[in-house]
C-alpha positions as CSV (number, residue, x, y, z in Angstrom):
1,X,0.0,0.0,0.0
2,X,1.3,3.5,-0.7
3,X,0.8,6.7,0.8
4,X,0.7,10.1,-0.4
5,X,4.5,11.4,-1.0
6,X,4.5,15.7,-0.4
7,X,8.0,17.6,-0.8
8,X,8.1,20.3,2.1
9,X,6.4,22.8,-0.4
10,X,3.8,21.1,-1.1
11,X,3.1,19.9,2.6
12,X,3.1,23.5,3.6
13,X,1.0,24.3,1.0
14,X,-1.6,22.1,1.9
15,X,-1.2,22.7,5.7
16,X,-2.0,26.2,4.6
17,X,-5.0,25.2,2.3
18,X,-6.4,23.6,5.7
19,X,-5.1,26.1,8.0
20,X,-7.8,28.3,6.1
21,X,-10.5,25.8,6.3
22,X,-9.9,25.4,9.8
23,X,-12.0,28.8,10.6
24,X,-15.4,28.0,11.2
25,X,-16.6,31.5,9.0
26,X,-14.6,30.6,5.5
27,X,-15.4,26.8,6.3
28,X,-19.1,28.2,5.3
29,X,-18.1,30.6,3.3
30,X,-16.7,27.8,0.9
31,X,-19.7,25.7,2.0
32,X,-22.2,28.4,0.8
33,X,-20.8,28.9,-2.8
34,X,-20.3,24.9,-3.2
35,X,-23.2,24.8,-5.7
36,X,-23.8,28.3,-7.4
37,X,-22.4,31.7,-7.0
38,X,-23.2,33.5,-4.4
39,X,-23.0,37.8,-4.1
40,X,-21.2,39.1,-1.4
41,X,-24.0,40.5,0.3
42,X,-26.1,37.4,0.3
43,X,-23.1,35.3,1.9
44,X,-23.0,38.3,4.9
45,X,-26.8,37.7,5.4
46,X,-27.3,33.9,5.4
47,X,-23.9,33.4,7.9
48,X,-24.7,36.5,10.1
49,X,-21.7,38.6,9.4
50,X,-20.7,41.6,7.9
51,X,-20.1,42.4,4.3
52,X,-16.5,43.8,5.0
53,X,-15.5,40.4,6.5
54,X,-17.0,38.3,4.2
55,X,-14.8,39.9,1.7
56,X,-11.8,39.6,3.7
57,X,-12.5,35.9,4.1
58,X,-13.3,35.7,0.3
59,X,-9.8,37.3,-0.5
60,X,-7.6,34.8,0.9
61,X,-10.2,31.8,-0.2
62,X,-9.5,33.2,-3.5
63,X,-5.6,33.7,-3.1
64,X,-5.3,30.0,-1.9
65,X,-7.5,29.2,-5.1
66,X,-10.8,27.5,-2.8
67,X,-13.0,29.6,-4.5
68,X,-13.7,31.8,-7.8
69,X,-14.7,35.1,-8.6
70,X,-17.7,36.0,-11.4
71,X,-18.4,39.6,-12.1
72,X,-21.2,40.4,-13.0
73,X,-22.2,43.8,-13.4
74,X,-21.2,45.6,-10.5
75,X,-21.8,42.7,-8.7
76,X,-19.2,40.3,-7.4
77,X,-20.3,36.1,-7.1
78,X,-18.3,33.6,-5.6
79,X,-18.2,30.1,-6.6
80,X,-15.9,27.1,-5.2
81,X,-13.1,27.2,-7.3
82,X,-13.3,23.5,-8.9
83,X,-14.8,20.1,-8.6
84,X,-12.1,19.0,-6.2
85,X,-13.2,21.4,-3.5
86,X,-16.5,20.5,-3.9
87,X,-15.0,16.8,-3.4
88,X,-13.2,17.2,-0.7
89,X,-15.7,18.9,1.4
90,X,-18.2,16.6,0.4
91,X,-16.6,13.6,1.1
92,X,-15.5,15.3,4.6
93,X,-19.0,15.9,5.4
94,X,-20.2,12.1,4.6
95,X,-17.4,11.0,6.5
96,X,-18.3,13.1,9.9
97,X,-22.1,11.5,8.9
98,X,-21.2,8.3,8.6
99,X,-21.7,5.5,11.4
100,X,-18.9,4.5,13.4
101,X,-18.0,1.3,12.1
């Protein structure tokens, strides 16, 4: 059986990638947008926080590539960046559902 072989880069890379997912507010940021964009202002009212910090959390989402950006007008929509986030949050949230075996 073999395991998943990182260089230091790329485990700090990914440590970083789930250092960001590790704050409960851009966990559902990223979960919010999983399925369709989402505006700015829509994400502030359906997790209860403010617009300015939304935007903050959706910068550095965007900078580690976990989610996308779709203008629109003047409007700004997020999305999750590709099919593996979706996958990998997914499949985390089965797993935390699943029976203990």
């Amino acid at each position: 059986m073999t395991g998943i072989t990182l260089n230091p880069d790329q485990a700090t890379e990914l440590a970083e990638v789930f250092h960001l997912l590790g704050d409960c507010k851009r966990l559902r940021l990223v979960c919010a947008c999983i399925d369709e964009p989402v505006s700015v202002h829509d994400l502030a009212e359906q997790l209860g926080i403010s617009s300015s910090l939304v935007s903050h959390h959706l910068r550095l989402l965007k900078a580690a590539r976990l989610v996308r950006a779709e203008k629109r007008g003047r409007q700004v929509f997020y999305l999750a960046a590709d099919e593996h986030v979706r996958c990998v949050l997914r499949d985390m949230t089965d797993h935390l559902h699943e029976e203990d075996a």
